[in-house]
N, C-alpha and C positions, 0 to 999 in steps of 0.2 A: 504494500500500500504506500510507503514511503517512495519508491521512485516514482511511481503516478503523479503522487500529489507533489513532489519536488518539482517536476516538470512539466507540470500544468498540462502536459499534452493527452490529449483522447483520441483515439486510435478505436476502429469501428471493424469488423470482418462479419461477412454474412452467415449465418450460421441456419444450416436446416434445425430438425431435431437436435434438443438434444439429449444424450442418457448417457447419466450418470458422468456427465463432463467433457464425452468426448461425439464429438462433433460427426453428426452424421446427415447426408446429401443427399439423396436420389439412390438409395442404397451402398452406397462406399465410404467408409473411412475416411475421413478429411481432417486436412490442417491447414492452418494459414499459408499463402505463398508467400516460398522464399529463394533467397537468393542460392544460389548454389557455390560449394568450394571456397574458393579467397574470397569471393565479392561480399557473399553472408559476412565471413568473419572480420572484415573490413570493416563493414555497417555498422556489426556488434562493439568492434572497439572506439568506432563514431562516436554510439551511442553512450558507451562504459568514459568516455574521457567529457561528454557533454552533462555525466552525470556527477561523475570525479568534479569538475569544474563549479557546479551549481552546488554540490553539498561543500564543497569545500569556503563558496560566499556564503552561505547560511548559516556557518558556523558558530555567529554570533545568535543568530536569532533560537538556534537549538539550544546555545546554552543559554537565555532566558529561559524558553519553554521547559528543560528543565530544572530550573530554581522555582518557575511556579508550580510543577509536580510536585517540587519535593516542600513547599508550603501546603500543598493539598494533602502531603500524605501519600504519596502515588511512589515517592521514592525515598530508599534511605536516608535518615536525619542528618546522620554522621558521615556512610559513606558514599553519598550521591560523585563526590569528584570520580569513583569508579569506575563511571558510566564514561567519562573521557579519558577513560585510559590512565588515570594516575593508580599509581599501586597502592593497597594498604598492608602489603605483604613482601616482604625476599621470595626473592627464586633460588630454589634448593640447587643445588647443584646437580647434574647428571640429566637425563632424557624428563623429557616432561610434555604430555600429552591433553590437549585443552579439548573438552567438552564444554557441548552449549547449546542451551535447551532456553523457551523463552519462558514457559508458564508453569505451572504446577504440573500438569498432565504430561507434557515434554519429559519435562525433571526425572520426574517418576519412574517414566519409561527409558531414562538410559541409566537410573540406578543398578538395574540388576548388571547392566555392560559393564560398568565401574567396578562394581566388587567384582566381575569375575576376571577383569584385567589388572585391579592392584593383587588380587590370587594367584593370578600366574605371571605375571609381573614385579614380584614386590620393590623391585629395586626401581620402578617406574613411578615418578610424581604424576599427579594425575592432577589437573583443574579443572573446576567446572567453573561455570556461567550461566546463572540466570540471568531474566530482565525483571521480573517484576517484583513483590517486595514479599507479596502473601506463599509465590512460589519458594524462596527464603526461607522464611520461616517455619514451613515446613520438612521442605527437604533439609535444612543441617542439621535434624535430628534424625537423618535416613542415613549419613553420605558415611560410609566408612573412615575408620582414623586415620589420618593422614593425609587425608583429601581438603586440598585448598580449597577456597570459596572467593569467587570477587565476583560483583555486578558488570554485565558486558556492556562494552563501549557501545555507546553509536558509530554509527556509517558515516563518520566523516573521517577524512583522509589522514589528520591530524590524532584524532580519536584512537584509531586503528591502528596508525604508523607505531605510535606511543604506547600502546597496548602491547605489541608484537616487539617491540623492541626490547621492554622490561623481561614479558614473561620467554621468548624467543621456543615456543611450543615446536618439537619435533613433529608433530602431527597434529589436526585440527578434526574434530568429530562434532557435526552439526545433526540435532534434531529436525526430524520431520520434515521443515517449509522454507526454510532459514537461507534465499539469495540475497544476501548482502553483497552487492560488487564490489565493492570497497575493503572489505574484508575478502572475499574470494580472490580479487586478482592482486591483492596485496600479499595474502600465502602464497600464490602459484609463484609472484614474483619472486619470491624468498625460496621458491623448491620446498614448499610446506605441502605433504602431500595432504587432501582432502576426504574424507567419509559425510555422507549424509546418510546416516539413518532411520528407518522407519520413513521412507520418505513418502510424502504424499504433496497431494497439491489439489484442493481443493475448484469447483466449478468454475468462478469465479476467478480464481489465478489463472489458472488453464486459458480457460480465452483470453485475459487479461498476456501473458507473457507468450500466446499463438499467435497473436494481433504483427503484423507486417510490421511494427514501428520494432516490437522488443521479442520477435524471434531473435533474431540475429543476438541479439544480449542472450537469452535464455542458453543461446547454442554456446555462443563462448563462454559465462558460466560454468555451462555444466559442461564442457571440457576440461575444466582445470580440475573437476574429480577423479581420487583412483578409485574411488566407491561408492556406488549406491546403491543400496539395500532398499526398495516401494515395501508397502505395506501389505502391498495386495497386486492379481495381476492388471488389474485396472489403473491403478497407480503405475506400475509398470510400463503401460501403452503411455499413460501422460508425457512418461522423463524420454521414450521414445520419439513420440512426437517433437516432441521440444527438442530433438537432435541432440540425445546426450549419445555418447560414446556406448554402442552396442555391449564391447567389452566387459566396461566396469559396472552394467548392471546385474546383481545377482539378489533372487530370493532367498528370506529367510524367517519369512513368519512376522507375528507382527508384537512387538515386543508390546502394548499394553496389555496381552495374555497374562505376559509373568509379574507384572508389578508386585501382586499379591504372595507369590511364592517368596521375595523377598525383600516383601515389607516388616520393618520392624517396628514392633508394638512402642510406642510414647508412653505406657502407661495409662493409657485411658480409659483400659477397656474394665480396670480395678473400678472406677467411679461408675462405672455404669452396670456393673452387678445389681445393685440396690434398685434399680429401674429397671432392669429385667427381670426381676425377682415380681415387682410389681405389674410389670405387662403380663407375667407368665399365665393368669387366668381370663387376657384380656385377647378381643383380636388387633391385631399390630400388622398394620403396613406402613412402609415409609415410602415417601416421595426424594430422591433427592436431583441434586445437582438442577433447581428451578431459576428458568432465568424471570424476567420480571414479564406479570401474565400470566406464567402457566403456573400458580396459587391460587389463583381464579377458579381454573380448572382442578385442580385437587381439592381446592375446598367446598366447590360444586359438588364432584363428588362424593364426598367424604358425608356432605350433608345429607345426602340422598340413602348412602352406605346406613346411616344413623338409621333408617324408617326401620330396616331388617335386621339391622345388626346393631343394635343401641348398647351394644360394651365394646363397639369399636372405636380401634386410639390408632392418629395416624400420626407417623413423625417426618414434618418437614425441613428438608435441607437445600436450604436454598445457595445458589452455584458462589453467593459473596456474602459474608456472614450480615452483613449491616443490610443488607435484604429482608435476615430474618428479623430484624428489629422492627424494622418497616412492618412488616406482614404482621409481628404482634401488638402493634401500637394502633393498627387496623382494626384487628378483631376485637378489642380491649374497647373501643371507642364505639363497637357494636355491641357490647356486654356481652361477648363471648367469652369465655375462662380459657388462657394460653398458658402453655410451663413454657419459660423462653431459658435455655441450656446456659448461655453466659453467666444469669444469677444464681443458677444452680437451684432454679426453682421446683419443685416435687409436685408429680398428681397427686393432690393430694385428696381431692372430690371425685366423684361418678362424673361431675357436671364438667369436667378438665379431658377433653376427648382429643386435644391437638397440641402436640409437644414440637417445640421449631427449637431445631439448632443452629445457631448463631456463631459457631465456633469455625479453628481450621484444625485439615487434618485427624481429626473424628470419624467420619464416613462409615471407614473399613468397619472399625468396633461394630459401629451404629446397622450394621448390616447383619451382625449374628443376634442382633436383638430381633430385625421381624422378618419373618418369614416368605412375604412379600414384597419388592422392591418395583418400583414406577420409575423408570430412571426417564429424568427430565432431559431438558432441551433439544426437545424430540416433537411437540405439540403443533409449532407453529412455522410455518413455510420460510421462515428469515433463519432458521435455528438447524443445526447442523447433528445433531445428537451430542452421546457422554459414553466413556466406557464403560459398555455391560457387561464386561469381564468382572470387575470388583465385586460387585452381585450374584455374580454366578460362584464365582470363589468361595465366599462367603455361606452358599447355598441356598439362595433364595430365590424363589419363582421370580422369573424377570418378567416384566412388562414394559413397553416401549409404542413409545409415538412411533408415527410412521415418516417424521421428518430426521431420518438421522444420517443422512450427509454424509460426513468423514468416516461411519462408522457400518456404513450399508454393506460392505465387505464382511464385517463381522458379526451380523444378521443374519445373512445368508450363510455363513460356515455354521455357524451354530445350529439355524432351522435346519440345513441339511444334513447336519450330521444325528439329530432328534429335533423334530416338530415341536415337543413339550417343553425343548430349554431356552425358548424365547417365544412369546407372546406380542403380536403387534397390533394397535387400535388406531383408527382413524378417526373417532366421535368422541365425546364425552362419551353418552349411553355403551358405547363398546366398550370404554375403558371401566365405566361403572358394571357392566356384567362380566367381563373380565374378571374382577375383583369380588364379585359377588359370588361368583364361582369358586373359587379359592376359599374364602371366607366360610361358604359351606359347605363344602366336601373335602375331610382331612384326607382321604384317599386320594381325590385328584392334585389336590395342592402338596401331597408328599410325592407325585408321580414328575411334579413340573418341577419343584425343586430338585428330586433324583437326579432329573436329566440336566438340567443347569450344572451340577457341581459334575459329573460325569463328562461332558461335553467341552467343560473346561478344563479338565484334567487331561482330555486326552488332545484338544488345540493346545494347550501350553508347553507338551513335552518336546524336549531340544531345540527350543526357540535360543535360548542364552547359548547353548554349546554352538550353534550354527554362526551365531554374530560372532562368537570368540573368533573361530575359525577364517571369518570372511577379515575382520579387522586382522587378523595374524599375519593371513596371507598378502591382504593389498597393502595393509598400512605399516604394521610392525615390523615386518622382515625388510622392508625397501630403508627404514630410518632406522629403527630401531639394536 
């Protein structure tokens, strides 16, 4: 989104159909036209020095804009200079490999790659990079010992230069979505080889970087990788299209399978005994990861849920905790009775039937309390889906919108491999029978759970061993 809006320019391609991103005509497979051989890559570097040039004049205006993030709260108090590349850390001596992930989910998802490469690595420093502040906070009570931590630079040349120059990373390992030019062809110039991970590119990028103006960028880009690992093979055909290097793509499953295998407990789940102790004669479904709106929708539901099931308690989690404050300041103003988790307030009435959590990093616990999980941002056609993985883990009957974008890959593996370990609704009244079905047949709702935790067990196995493997071969043995 930053090179668009840097460059003010709109760039338009006709597109028939489309499904699931990729661009279809009169029955054939279609991409933007492009140039071909030198001319393409000419273009691209056109482009990559027209973009080098403009972030390099807005360098003032970005570092405003973050000093007013970081009075909002959007960035570190103390270590916002981070994000330009000044260190708050030495560099250890010997080989050091830079991971970077931007949000929570990113994070998450290269934790298990991390522990299994300071495992077989140990004499390896390993850094990582988040961008946001909540992604933080969570993750350095995940990261293994001896895993450095800094906020990543922005995309300007100065930013980057200064970044690269302190930590001077043998290798660079990019989450999921992550073109930064400025950062890409500033390793490639240094011979920093490149991994992009779990890669994906959502509908929107996809035409956005096919578009006739930033093929040509997308191409050189994604030449300067020795690795890319898609998500899925769909994902796959994208980084195709986009003219990456046949070569360096290789599957390998799609790492938010394993978050859960190795996530480590915070503690939390000791406080939340005492609330499951109390849900244990209640019925308990939870909503989570709701973006704003679809509380609307669960608590539609939920009211409806009350006419047949009036000892039902549902617990919402919404996708930013100050959400859930909102959502109880709401119902409270309706005389509803809310327990809101921050103040560690207790059902402690019949009349207390909706408990919101307000917290981070919680989730996973909050998943062996109910049996039933609705995982949000899935409801509405702007909204891309969450990982049903964590829920299935955890073993609870999953339910799911039918908007889930990024993660339709992982719908379809799970329905196919059992019908029963994913559930998907288009309506309220679907999502409300859906759940009224569960609610009253212990037999069906132990059948849907079964094959959730089953289904997960068997997509999760040698996801971690396969990335060990692909990182060893492209990126470790070449520097390392």
């Amino acid at each position: 989104g930053l090179l668009v809006g840097i460059i003010g320019l709109k760039a338009s391609l006709e597109y028939g159909d489309v499904i699931e991103g990729v661009s279809v005509k009169r029955g054939e497979l279609t991409t933007a036209p492009s140039l071909s051989g030198g001319g393409a890559m000419e273009v691209g570097v056109l482009v990559y020095r027209l973009y080098r040039a403009l972030t390099l004049g807005i360098s003032p205006l970005i570092h405003l804009h973050m000093r007013w993030r970081r009075l909002r709260g959007l960035e570190h108090f103390r270590r916002w200079p981070e994000r330009f590349g000044r260190p708050s850390a030495a560099r250890p001596s010997g080989s050091l490999v830079w991971f970077h992930a931007v949000s929570l989910g990113e994070g998450m998802a290269a934790i298990p790659v991390i522990r299994r490469c300071n495992d077989m690595k140990p004499e390896m420093t390993i850094l990582m990079t988040t961008t946001t502040v909540s992604a933080f906070e969570v993750i350095k009570k995940q990261l293994p010992v001896g895993v450095l931590h800094q906020f990543a630079p922005v995309d300007t040349p100065v930013a980057i230069d200064r970044f690269l120059g302190h930590w001077k990373p043998s290798a660079i390992v990019i989450m999921e979505n992550e073109l930064w030019p400025n950062l890409i062809m500033s390793a490639a110039q240094l011979l920093i080889p490149l991994a992009l991970l779990n890669a994906r590119m959502s509908t929107k990028s996809f035409k956005r970087w096919s578009s006739p103006l930033f093929l040509p960028l997308a191409s050189l880009l994604l030449s300067k990788f020795s690795l890319i690992a898609p998500l899925s093979t769909l994902q796959g055909i994208h980084f195709q299209l986009l003219q990456a290097p046949p070569f360096v793509i290789h599957f390998s499953g799609d790492l938010k399978y394993v978050v859960n295998k190795f996530h480590v407990s915070n503690g939390t789940y000791e406080s939340i005994k005492a609330l499951k102790a109390k849900l244990s004669e209640m019925k308990v479904w939870i909503a989570s990861s709701l973006h704003r709106g679809e509380e609307e929708v669960i608590l539609g539901v939920h009211k409806l849920l009350l006419q047949s099931h009036p000892d039902s308690v549902v617990i919402i989690v919404p996708r930013h905790p100050h959400h859930g404050q909102h959502i109880a300041q709401k119902l409270r103003k309706e005389g509803q009775s809310v327990a809101l988790r921050s103040q560690n307030e207790k059902l402690t009435s019949r009349k207390t039937n909706i408990y919101v959590v307000d917290t981070l990093g919680e989730l996973r616990e909050f998943y062996r309390v109910a049996p039933i999980a609705v995982i949000g941002g899935s409801f509405f056609p702007e909204l891309t889906g969450h990982n049903l993985s964590e829920a299935a883990a955890a073993g609870c009957a999953v339910i799911t919108g039918c908007h889930v974008g990024h993660f339709s890959h992982m719908v379809k593996a799970m329905q196919q491999s059992n019908p029963l370990s994913v559930t998907q609704v288009s309506t309220r009244l679907e999502l409300k029978e859906a759940i009224d079905l569960l609610l009253s047949n212990p037999e069906i709702l132990e059948a849907h759970q079964r094959a959730s935790k089953e289904v997960y067990e068997s997509l999760s196995t040698c996801i971690i061993s396969n990335f060990w493997n692909l990182l060893n071969i492209h990126i470790f043995r070449v520097r390392l």
